[in-house]
N, C-alpha and C positions, 0 to 999 in steps of 0.2 A: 189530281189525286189529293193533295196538300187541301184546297177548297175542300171536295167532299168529307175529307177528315174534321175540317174544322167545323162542318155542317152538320155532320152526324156526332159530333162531341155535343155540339149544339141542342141538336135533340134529343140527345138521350139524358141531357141534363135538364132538360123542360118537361119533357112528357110527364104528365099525369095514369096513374093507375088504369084509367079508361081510355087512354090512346093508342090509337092503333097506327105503329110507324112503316113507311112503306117507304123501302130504295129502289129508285127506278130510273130505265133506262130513256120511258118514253119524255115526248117534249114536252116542253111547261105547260103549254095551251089545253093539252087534253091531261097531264097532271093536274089543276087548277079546276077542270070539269070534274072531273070525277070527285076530288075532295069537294067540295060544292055540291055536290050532288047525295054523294055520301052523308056529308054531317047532316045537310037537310034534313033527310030522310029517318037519320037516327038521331037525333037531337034529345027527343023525349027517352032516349035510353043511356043518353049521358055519354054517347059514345064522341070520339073525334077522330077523322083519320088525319095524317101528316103525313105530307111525302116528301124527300128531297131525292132532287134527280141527281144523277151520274151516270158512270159509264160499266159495261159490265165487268171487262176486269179490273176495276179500280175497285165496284164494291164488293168482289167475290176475293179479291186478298182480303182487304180488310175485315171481312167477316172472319175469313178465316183466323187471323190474327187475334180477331173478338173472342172465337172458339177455344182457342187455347187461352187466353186468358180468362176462360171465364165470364164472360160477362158483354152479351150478344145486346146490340141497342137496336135490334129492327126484327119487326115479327113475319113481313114480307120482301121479298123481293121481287120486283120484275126484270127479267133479263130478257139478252136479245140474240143468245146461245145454245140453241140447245144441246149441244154437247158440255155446256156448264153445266146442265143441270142434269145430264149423266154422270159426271164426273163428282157432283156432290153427292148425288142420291148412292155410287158405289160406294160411298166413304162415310155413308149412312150421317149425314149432314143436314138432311131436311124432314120435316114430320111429315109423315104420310096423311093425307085429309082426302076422302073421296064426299062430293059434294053432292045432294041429290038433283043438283043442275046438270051433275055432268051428261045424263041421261040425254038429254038436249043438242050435247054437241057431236061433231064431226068425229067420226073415231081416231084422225090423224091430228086432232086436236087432245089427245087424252095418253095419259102413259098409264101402265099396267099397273104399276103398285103404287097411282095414285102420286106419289110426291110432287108431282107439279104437273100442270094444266096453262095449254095456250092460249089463253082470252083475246088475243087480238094480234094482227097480223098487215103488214104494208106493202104490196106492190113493189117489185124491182121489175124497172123497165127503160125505154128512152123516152128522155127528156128533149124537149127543143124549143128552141125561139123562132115562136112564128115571124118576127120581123124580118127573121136571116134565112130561116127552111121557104121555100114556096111550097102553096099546097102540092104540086106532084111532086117534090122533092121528100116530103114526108117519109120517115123509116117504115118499112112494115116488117124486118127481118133484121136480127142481129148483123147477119151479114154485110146490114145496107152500113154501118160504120164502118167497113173496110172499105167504103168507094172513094176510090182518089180527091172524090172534088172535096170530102172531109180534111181531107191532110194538113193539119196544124190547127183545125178547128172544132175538133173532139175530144171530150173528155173523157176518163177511165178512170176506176176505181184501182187506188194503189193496193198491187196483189199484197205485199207487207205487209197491210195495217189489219186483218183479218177483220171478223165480226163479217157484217153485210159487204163487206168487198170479198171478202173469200166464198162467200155464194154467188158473187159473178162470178168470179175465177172456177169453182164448182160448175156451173151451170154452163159454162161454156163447152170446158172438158166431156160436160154430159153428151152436149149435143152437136160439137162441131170437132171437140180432140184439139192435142196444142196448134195443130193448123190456125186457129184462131189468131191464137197471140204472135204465131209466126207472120202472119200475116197484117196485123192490127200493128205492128212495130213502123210497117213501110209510113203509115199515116199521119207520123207523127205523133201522138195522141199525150194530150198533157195528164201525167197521175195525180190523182186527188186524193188530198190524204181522209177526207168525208164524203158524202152525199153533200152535204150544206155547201161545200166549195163550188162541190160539179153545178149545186141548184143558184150557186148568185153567181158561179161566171155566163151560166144562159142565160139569167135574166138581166145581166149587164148586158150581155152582147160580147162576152169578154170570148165566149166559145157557141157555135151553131147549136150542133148536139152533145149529146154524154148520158151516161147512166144514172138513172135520178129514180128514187122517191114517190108513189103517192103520194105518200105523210106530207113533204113539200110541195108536190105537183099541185094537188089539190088544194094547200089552204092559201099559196100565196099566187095561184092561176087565174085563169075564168070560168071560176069553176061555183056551183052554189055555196056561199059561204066563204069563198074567197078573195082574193082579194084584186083582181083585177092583173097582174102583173104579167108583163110580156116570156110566160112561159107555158107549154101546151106536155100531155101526156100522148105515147105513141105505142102503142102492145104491136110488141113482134109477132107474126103469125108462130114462131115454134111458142113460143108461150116463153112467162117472165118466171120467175123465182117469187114463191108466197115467203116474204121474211117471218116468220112467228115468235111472236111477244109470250113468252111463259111468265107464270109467278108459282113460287114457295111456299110454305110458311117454314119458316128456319129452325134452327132444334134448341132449344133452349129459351125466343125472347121473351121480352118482358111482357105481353101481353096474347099467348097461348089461341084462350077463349073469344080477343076478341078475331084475332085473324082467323077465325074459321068465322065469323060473321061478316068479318069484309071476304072471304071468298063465294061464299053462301050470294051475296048481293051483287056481287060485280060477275058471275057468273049467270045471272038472273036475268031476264029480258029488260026490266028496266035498269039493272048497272050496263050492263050493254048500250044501253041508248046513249048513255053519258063517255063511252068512249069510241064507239065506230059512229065517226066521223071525219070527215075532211082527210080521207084518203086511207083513212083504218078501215081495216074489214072484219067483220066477225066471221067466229066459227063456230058458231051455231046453226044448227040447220034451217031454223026459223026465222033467219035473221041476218043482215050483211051489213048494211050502213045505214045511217037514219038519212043518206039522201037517196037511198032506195037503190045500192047497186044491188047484184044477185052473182055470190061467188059462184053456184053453179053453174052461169052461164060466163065464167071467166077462164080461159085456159089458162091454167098456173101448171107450177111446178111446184112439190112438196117433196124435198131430198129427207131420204132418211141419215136421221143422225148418228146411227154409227159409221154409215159409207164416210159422211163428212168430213168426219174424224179421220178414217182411216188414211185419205189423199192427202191431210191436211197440207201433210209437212211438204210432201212431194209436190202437188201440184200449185202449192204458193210458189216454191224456190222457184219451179220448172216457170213458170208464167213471167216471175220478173225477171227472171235468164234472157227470155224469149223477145218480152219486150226492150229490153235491152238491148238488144241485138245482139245475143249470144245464139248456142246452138244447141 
């Protein structure tokens, strides 16, 4: 939190009148593409965009914080919530902008009164190390992390830490009930407080399996654009959880006009190309990753965000009860 503060003090004391600041959740690699691709593109209109990453609720207090004083230093956000972006849009916190890209996208990509729209989206599923899984040992079902010969060598998303861990914890519930967690305790299974943990202890060797990532599977795998490293992706036959990437434009920043032009273009088939990649997916209908997957042909899962909300509290406490070896 402390760094983001001192990064967005940062830029809201640099930017110039024609910049367009964006807080974001996604990783640097595809942050760094899409500015790059952006100024490019608008150079001759004097435009610039700037992003500095962070986390979603470190920038969703702080804006808040910006609101009441007055004086908001970012005109977009991307988050990795969508119940954040319920919870601002009741409190009438974001500017409504309907894009005429949005015609394009998935209708579970799009909210009703316009306040924010999900431009990209990453795979939850299992991760594994081909050097420790044998090919018939490969998961093909959630369930295959309960088999004993896992036990002390799987990883789990700590239910506590919310964000994309409370969408496994979610999507378990959906489809297996606390049996899961009841059962997932015997195994041993080590909590991870990210993604990023569960994805360098596979690919140390530190854990077999665990819950991972596209976004990681893909850029640091064997994957096009990858980078070779001993880690593989496994879809469960019930189907994975689509994480979705929303962004804003916020009520008050400093630059209004240009953030309806950076949504206007990163909503557009060529802002798209600049960020589904290496394990992002789009949601557009014309369109998935530029290494040519096809969400259509992907069984996901898309929870509706108020149900989300509504388990939240229940089914985190209940899970880390569970794994605990409570009752």
């Amino acid at each position: 939190m402390r760094l983001l503060v001192v990064l967005l003090i940062f830029v809201s004391g640099t930017a110039k009148a024609a910049d367009i600041v964006v807080h974001s959740v996604l990783f640097e690699p595809i942050g760094n593409a899409i500015m790059r691709a952006f100024n490019d593109a608008h150079r001759p209109r004097n435009l610039q965009l700037k992003i500095v990453r962070g986390q979603t609720g470190a920038m969703t207090a702080l804006y808040d914080q910006e609101l009441r004083a007055g004086r908001v230093s970012t005109d977009i956000m991307f988050l990795g919530d969508p119940g954040m972006f319920l919870r601002l849009a009741r409190e009438d916190k974001l500017t409504p902008y309907c894009s005429p890209n949005f015609r394009d996208y998935r209708p579970e990509a799009l909210s009703k009164d316009c306040t924010h729209v999900f431009f990209t989206s990453y795979y939850q599923y299992i991760g594994y190390n081909p050097d420790l899984v044998k090919p018939h040992e490969v998961p093909t079902s959630w369930r295959d992390l309960l088999d004993p010969k896992w036990k002390g060598r799987v990883s789990l998303p700590d239910p506590k830490v919310g964000g994309g861990h409370y969408y496994f914890v979610f999507s378990m519930y959906k489809l297996f009930g606390r049996e899961f967690f009841e059962k997932a305790h015997a195994n041993n299974p080590m909590m991870t407080q990210s993604h990023g943990t569960t994805h360098n202890q596979l690919m140390s060797g530190e854990r077999a399996v665990g819950v991972n990532i596209s976004a990681l599977v893909r850029r640091d795998g064997p994957y096009p654009g990858g980078k070779g490293a001993p880690v593989k992706e496994a879809f469960p036959k019930e189907g994975g959880s689509l994480l979705p990437i929303g962004m804003a434009i916020t009520k008050n920043g400093p630059n209004p006009a240009g953030a309806k032009v950076f949504v206007d273009w990163i909503t557009s088939l060529e802002g798209q190309k600049s960020v589904n990649r290496l394990g992002h997916f789009s949601l557009r209908r014309d369109f998935t990753s530029v290494e040519g997957d096809d969400l259509s042909k992907i069984k996901y899962h898309w929870w509706n965000a108020e149900e989300l909300d509504r388990h939240r509290e229940q089914w985190t406490q209940e899970a880390l009860r569970l794994l605990n070896g409570g009752n």
